[in-house]
N, C-alpha and C positions, 0 to 999 in steps of 0.2 A: 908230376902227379900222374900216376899211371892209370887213372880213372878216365883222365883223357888221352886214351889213346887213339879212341875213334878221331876227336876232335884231330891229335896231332898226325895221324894219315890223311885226313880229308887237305891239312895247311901242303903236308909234301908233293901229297900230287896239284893242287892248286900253283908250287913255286916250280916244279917238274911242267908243267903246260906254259908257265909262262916262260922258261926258259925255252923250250924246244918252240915254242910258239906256238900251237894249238889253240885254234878256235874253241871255245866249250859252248856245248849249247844248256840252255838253261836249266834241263835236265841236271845233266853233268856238275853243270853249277850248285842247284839245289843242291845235290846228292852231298856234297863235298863240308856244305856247310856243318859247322861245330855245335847240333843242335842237341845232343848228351854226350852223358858220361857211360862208363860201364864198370862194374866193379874188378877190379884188378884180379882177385880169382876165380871168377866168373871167364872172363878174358881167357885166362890160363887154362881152364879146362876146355875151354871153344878151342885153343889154339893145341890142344892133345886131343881131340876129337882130329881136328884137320888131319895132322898126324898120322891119326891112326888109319886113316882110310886110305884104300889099296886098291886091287884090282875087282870087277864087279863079281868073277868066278868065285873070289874068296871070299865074298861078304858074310857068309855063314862065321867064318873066322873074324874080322876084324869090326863086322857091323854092328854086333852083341856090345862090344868096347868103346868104340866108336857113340854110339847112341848114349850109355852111360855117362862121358864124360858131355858131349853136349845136353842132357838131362840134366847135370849135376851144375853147368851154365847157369841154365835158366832158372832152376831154382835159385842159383845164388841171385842171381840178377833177374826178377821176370820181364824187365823192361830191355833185354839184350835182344833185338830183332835179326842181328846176325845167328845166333846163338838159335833162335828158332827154327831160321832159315835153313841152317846146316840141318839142325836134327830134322828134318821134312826130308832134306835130300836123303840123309845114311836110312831113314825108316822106309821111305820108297825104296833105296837101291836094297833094301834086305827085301821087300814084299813082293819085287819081283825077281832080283839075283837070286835070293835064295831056294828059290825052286823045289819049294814046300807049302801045299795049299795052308798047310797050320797058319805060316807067315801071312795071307792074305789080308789078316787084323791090322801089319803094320801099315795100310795103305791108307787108313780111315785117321791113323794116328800120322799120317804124315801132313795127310790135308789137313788137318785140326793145328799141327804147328804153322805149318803154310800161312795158314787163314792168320794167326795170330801174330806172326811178324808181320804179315802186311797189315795188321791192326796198329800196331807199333809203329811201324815205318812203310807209305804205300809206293815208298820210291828205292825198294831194295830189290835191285833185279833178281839176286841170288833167288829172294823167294817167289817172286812169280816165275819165275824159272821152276823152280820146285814142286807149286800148284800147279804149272802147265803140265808137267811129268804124272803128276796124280788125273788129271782131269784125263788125259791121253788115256794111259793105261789101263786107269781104274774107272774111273767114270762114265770114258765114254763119250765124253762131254767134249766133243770136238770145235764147235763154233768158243768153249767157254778155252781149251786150251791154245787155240791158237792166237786169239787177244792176249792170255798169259804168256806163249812164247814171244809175240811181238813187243808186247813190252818188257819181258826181261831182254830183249834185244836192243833196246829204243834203251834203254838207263843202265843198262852195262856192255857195252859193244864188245866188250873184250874179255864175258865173262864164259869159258865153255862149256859149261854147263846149259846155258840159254842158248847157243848157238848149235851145239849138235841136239838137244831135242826140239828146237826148231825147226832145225835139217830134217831129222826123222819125222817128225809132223810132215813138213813137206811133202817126202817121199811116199811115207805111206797111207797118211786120210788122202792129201790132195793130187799124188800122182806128179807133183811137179819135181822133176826130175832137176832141170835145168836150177833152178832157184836153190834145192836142196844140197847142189852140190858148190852154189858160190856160198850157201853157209860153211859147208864141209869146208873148203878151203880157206875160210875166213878161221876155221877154228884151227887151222892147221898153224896158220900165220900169226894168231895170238897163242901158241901152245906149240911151238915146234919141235920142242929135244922132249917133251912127256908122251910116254910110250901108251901110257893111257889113251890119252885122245889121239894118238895116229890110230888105235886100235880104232877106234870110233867112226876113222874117216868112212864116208860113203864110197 
């Protein structure tokens, strides 16, 4: 039944930690658990969103597509919290990649999905990962995004997205140099052959 597909990824890395033997801390554990479904074309457009997204210079090209299919997600399914998640990141990566004050509307529409996956699910690093991006850039809201970046770090260790806007949090509200750049390298080590995030390193 391909409605649970979350459930049957949350079972593989569950029998993947026990095989390699990996402690899971309770986070990790919760995360894992089989607690919905998602509609199978719902799914399919989340997974043509992923897709479509590319490098941040061309977001004017790929962001427009990109947002449509995770739009057309969450309508199918409004309870897809992945599916929110994503559309938060591609609406931020246009409101600032794209480098047109017109875009600065998508920054309000990125928080508003942020906010509403973590309504949905408050243990989806993806999207406080996402809020923390909105809160940084657009907000301003530096005490509110760096709780967001520590905890998309704390419930996804190996997600890079939460790890290099962390790092950049680091770097430039707190100046901490040294810390900014064991995230840098942590992303490197979860993300090593995407050219993307070597682009990213610090």
């Amino acid at each position: 039944d391909l409605s649970d597909v979350l459930a049957l990824q949350g079972e593989i890395a569950r029998a993947v930690a026990g095989q390699v033997r990996i402690e899971l801390t309770p986070d990790e554990q919760a995360a894992l658990e089989p607690s919905r479904t998602v509609d199978p074309q719902a799914y399919d457009a989340y997974l043509r969103g992923r897709k479509l997204q590319g490098p941040i210079n061309l977001v004017r090209v790929w962001g427009p597509q990109a947002i449509e299919q995770f739009e057309r997600a969450v309508e199918l399914d409004p309870s897809f919290a992945e599916g929110w998640a994503w559309l938060a990141r591609a609406r931020h990566t246009l409101g600032g990649g794209g480098f047109d004050l017109r875009l600065r509307s998508e920054f309000l529409k990125a928080r508003e999905a942020a906010e509403r996956a973590l309504e949905i699910d408050d243990r989806l690093g993806a999207a406080h990962a996402a809020l923390g991006a909105v809160r940084l850039s657009y907000d301003w809201d530096f005490p509110g995004a760096r709780r967001a970046f520590e905890r998309a770090v704390q419930l996804s260790p190996s997600d890079p997205n939460g790890l290099s806007g962390y790092a950049w949090y680091l770097l430039l509200v707190e100046g901490n140099v040294e810390e900014a750049l064991e995230h840098s390298e942590r992303l490197l080590r979860v993300a090593p052959l995407d050219v993307h995030w070597r682009a990213h390193r610090l």
